[in-house]
N, C-alpha and C positions, 0 to 999 in steps of 0.2 A: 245960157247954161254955163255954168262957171267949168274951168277947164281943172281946176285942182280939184283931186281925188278924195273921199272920202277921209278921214283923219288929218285932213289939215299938209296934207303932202303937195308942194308944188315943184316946177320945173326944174326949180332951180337950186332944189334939196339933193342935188346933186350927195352930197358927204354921207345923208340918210341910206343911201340904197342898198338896199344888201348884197352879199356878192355871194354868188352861187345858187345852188336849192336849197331848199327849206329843208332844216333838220329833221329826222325823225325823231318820233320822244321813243326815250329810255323805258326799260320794262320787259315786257313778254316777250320783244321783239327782236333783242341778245343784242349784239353789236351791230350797226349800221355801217353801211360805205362810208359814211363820213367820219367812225371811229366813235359814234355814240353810245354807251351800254359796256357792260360788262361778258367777259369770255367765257364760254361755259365751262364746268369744273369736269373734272373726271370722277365718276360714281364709285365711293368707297366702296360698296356691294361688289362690283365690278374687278376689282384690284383684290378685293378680298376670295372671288370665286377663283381667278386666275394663281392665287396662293394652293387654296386648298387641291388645285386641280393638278397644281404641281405637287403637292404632296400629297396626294392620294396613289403616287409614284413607291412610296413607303408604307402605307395604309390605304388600300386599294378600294375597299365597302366603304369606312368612315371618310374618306378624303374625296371618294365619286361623290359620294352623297351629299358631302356639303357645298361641292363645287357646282353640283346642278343646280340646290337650291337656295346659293348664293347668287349663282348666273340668272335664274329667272326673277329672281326680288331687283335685282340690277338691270335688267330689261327694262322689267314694268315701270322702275322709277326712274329711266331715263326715257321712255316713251309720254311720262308723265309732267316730265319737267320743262316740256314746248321750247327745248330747244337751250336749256341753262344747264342740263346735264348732259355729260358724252362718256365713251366707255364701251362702243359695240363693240370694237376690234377686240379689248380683253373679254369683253362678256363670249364672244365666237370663239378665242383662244382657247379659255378653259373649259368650253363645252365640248370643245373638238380632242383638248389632252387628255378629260373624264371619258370622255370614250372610246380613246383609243388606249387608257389604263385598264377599263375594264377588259375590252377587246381580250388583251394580250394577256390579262389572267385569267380569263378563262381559257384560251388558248392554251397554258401554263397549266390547267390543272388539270384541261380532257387528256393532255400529253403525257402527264403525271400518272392518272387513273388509269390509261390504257397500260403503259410501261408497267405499271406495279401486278396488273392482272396478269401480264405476260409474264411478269419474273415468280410470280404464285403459281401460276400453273406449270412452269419450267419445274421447279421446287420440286410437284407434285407426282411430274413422273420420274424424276429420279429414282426415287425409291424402290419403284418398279425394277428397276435393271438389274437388281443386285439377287433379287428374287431368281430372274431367268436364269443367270450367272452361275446361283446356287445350284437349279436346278440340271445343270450341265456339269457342273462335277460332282452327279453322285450316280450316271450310266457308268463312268469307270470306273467307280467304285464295288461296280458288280461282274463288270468285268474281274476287277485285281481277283474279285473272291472266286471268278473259274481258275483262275491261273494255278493258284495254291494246290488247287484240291491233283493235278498233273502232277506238281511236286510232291504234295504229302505222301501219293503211292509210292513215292521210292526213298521219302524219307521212313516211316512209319516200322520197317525192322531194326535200323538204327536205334531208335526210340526204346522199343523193347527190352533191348540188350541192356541201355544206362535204368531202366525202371527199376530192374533187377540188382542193381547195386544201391541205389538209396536203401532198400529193404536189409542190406548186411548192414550199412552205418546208423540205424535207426538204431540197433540195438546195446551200444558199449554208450549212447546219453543214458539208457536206465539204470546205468553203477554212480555216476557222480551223483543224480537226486538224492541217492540216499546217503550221500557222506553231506550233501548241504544241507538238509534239514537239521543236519544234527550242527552243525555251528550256527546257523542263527539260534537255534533254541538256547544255545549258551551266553552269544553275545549279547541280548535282549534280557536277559536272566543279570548280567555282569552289570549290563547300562543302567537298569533300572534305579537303583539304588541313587546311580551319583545322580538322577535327575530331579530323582524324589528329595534328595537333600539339598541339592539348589535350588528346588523354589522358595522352601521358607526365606534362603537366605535373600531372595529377590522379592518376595513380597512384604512388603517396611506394615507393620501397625503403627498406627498414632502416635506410642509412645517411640519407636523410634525415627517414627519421619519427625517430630521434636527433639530428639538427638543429634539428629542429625542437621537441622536448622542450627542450635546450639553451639555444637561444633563450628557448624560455617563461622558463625558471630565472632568467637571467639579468637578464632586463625585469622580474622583480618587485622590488618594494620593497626585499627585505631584503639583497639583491644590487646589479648598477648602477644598476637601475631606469630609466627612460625619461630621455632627453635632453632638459637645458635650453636648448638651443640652437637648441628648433623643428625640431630633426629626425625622420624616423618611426623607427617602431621597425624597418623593413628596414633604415633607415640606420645606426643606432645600435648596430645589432650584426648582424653577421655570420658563418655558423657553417659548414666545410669537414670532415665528418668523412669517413676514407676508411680501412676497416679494414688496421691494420698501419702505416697512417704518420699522421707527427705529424698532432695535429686543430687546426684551424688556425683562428680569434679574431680577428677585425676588427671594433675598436670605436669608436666615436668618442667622445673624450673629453669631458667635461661642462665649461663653464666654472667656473673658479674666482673669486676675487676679484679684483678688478683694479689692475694691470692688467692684461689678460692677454697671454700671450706673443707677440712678432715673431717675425720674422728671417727668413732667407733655407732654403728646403729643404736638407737635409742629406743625408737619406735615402732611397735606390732603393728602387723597389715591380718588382717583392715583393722578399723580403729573401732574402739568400744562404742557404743552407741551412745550418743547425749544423755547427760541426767538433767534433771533441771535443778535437784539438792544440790549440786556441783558451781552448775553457773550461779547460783545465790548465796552459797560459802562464800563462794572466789572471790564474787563481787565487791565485801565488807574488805577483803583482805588487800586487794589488789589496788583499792583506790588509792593508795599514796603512790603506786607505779605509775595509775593512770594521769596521774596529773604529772609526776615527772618525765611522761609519755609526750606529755601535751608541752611540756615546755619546753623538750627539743621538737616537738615536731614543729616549731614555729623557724627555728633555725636552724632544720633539717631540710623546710619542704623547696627549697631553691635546689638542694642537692638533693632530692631523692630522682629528680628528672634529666642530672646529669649523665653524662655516659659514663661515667668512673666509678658508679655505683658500688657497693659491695653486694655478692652474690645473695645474702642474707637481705639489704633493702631490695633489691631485687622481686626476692621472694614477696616479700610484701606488698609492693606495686603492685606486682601481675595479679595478687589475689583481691585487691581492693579495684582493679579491671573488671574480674571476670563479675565482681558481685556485683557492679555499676553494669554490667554489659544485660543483667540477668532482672533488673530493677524496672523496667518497662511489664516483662511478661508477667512477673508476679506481682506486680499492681493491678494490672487491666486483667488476672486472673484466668489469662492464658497456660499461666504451667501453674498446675492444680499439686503442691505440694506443702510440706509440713516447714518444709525449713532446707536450708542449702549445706553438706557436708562436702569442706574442701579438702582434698588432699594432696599436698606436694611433695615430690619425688625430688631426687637427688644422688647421683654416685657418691656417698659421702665417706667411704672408705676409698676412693681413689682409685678402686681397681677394676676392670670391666664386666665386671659381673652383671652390671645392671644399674639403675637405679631404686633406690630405695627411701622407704616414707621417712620424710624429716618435719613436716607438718600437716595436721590433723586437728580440726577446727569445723565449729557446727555456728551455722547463724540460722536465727528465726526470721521470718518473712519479716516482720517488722526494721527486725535490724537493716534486713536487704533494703526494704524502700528508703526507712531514713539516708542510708550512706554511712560507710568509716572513713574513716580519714588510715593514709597509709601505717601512720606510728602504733593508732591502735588495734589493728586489723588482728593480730595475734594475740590480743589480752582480752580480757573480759573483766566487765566490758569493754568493749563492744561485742566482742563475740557472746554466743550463749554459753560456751564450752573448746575448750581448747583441751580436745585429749592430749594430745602429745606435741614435744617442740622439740628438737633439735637441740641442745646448746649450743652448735656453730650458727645457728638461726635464731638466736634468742635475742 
């Protein structure tokens, strides 16, 4: 019987032998004494229940609840994994902190519910007390009322005695009644009047709440604007509209440079009423004016907007204002009239009597929309009629 072993192995293969135990194989059987195999992992599940079970710390329902059912899916897959999975210690962790989360709110809330019953019911009898309280101060108040009646016997002739004099002063009020009816019945008699004649003056008709717009227009700056002659603005312009006939412009003119104009009155107040025979004479006769009108107004119109004016171009500016000012409403057929009659004042005697008419001039609607020009404002044309002029305004 040959003495080498099976595989060819003899005595003196000494180099062959192997040293130590036979390895174990790798696999299900994790790591070996001899350092064979791989270490088991820690179970995500596990890590993950130990999370929520701390934060169910903040969220006590939803953080228990996934800690349990993080903890047992991490159980079962480390009971499964024969030994390649680990993780009880966290998987115990967070089952132990989910419960003693829960524990302690509910703990938290019997605390809560008991306390809040106590502090309701406390509440409730309060209310009560204030009742009993009531009811103890109203026996002396029955008392106070015997007290009185001890005193009232010894006041009660007293009393008698003062009864007896209201009845003597009762009688010297029935002489004044009859001297006071008689002055209100006078005073109310006196008032009436002045109340009745301030209302009309307080309630405006149409036609003069459009007087009064008119006005406004007129006293602003970029129009006549207000009088330098210390006059008010009732004085300085005046405004007659009256639907269907001409609307009628009483202005007082502004001084101009001096010096300013004399002479004697020329012209009647008020002024004759437009013809139209008039304005269609004139017309034929006037046209050699008008054009020698027009060829100073070409080298006049730098100085009619200086300040050195003559009171006379004056007068003319402000009147070709108010008709430019008035040239919106009688287009769009706002002020329902025949035609616009201007007239302008003037102290032309110099002395304080007043002012008085020094021009008197009618334009038709048509004329208003077109526009004059300042040179022709006083002739006609342009105007329909020029009752009256001034010679120091001419």
């Amino acid at each position: 019987m040959s003495s080498v072993p099976p595989g060819g192995w003899g005595p003196d293969d000494t180099g062959a032998v192997p040293v130590g135990p036979e390895p174990e194989p790798t696999g299900v059987g994790g790591a070996g004494s001899g350092g064979w195999g791989e270490a088991p992992r820690t179970e995500p599940f596990a890590i993950a229940a130990l999370v929520c079970a701390i934060g169910s710390i903040i969220l006590p329902i939803i953080g228990t609840i996934l800690a349990l059912v993080l903890a047992g899916r991490a159980a079962d897959s480390i009971r499964r994994s024969q030994g390649t999975r680990s993780g009880w210690n966290l998987v115990n962790a967070a089952r132990i902190i989910a419960g003693v989360v829960i524990a302690l709110w509910a703990i938290g809330l019997i605390v809560y519910v008991a306390t809040r019953n106590e502090s309701t019911s406390s509440n409730v009898a309060v209310p009560t007390q204030p009742t009993s309280s009531s009811t103890t101060t109203r026996p002396p108040s029955t008392t106070v009322t015997t007290r009185p009646l001890t005193t009232s016997t010894t006041n009660p002739p007293v009393t008698i005695t003062t009864a007896v004099q209201p009845t003597v002063t009762v009688v010297p009020p029935t002489v004044p009644p009859t001297v006071a009816p008689t002055q209100p019945t006078v005073a109310p008699t006196t008032l009436a009047p002045t109340t009745t004649t301030a209302a009309p003056t307080t309630t405006t008709s149409p036609e003069q709440g459009e007087e009064a717009k008119i006005t406004a227009k007129l006293l602003e700056p970029s129009s006549i604007g207000p009088s330098n002659r210390g006059l008010t603005d009732e004085e300085r312009v005046t405004v007659r509209y009256t639907v269907g006939q001409p609307l009628v412009i009483t202005w007082a003119i502004n001084n101009g440079s001096a010096p300013l104009p004399t002479g004697t009155p020329t012209c009647a107040s008020p002024p004759p009423p437009p013809t139209t025979t008039s304005s269609t004479t004139t017309s034929s006769t006037t046209t050699s004016s008008t054009t020698s009108s027009s060829s100073t107004s070409s080298s006049t119109t730098t100085t009619t907007l200086a300040p050195t004016n003559s009171t006379a171009l004056v007068a003319r500016n402000e009147a070709k204002k108010i008709l430019a000012t008035l040239k919106a409403d009688i287009q769009s057929g706002k002020l329902d009239v025949t035609g616009v009659q201007l007239i302008g004042t003037f102290p032309i005697e110099g002395t304080p009597v007043g002012d008085l008419d020094v021009v008197q001039s009618f334009y038709a609607n048509d004329t208003v929309i077109a526009g004059v020009q300042t040179t022709n404002v006083f002739t006609v044309p342009k105007a329909e009629d020029v009752q009256c002029l001034n010679p120091a305004f001419a």
